[in-house]
C-alpha positions in Angstrom: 0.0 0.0 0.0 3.0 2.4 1.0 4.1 1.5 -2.2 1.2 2.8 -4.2 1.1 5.7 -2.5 4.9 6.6 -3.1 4.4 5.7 -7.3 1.2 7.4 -7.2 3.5 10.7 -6.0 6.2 10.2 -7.8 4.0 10.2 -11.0 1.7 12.8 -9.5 5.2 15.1 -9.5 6.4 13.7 -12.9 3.0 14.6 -14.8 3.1 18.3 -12.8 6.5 19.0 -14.0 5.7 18.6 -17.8 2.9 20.3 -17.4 5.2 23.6 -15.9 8.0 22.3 -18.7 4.8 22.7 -21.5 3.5 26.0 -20.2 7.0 27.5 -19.8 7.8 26.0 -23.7 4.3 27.8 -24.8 5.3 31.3 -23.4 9.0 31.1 -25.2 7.7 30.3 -28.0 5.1 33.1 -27.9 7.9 35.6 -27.0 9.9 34.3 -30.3 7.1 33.5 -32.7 4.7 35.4 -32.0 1.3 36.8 -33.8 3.2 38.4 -37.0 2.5 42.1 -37.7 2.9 42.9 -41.4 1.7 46.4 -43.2 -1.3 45.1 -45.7 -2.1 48.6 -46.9 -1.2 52.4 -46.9 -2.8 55.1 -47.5 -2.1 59.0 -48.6 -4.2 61.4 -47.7 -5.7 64.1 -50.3 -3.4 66.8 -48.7 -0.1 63.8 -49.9 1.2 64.6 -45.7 -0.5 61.8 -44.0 -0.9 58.0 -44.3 -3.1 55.3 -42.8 -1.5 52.4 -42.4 -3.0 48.5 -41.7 -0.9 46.2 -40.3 -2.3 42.6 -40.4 -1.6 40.4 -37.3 -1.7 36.8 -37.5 -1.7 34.2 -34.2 -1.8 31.2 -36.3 -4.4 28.6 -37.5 -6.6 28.7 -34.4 -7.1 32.5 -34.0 -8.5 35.2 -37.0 -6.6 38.1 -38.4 -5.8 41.3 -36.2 -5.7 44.5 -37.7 -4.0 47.9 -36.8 -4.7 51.4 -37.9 -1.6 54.1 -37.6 -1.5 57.3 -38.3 1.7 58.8 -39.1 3.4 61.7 -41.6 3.9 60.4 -44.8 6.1 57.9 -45.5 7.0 57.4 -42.3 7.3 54.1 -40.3 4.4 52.5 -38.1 5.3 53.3 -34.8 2.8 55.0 -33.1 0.5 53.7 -31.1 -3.1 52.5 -33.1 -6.3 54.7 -33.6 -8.2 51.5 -33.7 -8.0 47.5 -33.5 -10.5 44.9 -35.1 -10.3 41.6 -34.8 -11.8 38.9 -37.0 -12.6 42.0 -39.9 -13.7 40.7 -42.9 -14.4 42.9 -46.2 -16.7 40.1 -47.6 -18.2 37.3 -47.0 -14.8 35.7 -48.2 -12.2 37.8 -48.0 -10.5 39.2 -44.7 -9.7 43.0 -43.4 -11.2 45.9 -44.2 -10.9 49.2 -46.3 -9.4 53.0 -45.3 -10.2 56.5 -47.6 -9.7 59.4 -47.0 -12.9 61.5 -47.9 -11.2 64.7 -46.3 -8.0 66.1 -45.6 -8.7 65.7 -41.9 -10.8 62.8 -42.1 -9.9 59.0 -42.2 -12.8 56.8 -42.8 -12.6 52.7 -41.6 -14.6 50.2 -43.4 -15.4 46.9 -43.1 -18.5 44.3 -43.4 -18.6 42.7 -39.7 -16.0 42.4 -36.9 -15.7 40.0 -33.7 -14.5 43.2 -31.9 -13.8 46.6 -32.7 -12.0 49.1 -30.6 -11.9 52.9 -31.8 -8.4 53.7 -29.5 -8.5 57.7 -30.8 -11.3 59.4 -32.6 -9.0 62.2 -33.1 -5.1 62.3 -33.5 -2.6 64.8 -34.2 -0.3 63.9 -36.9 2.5 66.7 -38.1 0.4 69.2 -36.5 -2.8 68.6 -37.6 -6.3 66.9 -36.3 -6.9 64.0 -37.8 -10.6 62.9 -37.2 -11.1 58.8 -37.2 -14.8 57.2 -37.9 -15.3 53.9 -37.8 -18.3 52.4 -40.8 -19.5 48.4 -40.3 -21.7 46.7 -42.9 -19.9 48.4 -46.1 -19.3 45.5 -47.9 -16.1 45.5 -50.7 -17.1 42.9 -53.4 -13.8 43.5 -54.8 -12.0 42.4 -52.5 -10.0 39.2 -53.1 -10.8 36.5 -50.5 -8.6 35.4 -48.4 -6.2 37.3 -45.8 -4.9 40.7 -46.8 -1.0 40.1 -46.7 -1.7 37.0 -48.4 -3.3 38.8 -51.0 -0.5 41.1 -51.1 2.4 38.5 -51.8 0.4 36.7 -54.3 -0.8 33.4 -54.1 1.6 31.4 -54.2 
């Protein structure tokens, strides 16, 4: 009986230790290889000083497509912090993302068909200077849109 109890333990601690060994491997892995961030799409806007950028982020098979919206000066590199996220954005009922225009100088307009979540960060941002107003539009549906994930659709099919 003693000696059942002892194999039961020492199993018992064998089975908690790969369990910590597993979780610890998950989280290095996440640090390493984590959701991708890739720019999908930039946009000018009609003054030619300001771009919206989308960056796509991908978890991996079991999670949908995140999506970013900067605003910066033209040309310039990502690295603000995001107006707005959406996860699980779709364009259609096929293809992933979602659209950006410009319809005024100081106006960026975000559209998409549906959303799992949708978090407007900044309705209004100052970039070089200016005000930039941000507006957020569901249920405008892009038929043109390619199916599929954006950066996929960037890269070609390949």
């Amino acid at each position: 009986m003693a000696i059942l109890r002892a194999l039961k333990w020492i199993l018992g601690s064998i089975a908690a230790v790969i369990v910590i060994l597993g979780v610890a491997l998950l989280l290095l892995l996440s640090v390493f290889f984590g959701p991708s961030g890739d720019e999908v799409a930039r946009v000018t806007s009609p003054a030619g000083d300001i771009d919206a950028v989308l960056i796509e982020t991908n978890g991996g098979a079991t999670t949908s497509f995140g999506y970013e919206v900067v605003v910066v000066g033209r040309g310039r590199p990502p690295k603000k912090k995001p107006v707005a996220y959406l996860y699980g954005a779709v364009r259609s009922e096929n293809a992933y993302g979602l659209n950006m225009r410009w319809p005024e100088p100081d106006l960026l307009v975000i559209e998409y068909m549906r959303a799992k979540n949708v978090v407007l960060e900044k309705g209004v941002v100052s970039v070089r200077g200016k005000l930039i107003r941000v507006t957020i539009r569901s249920g405008v549906v892009d038929p043109a849109a390619p199916p599929g994930g954006m950066l996929f659709n960037l890269k070609g099919r390949q």
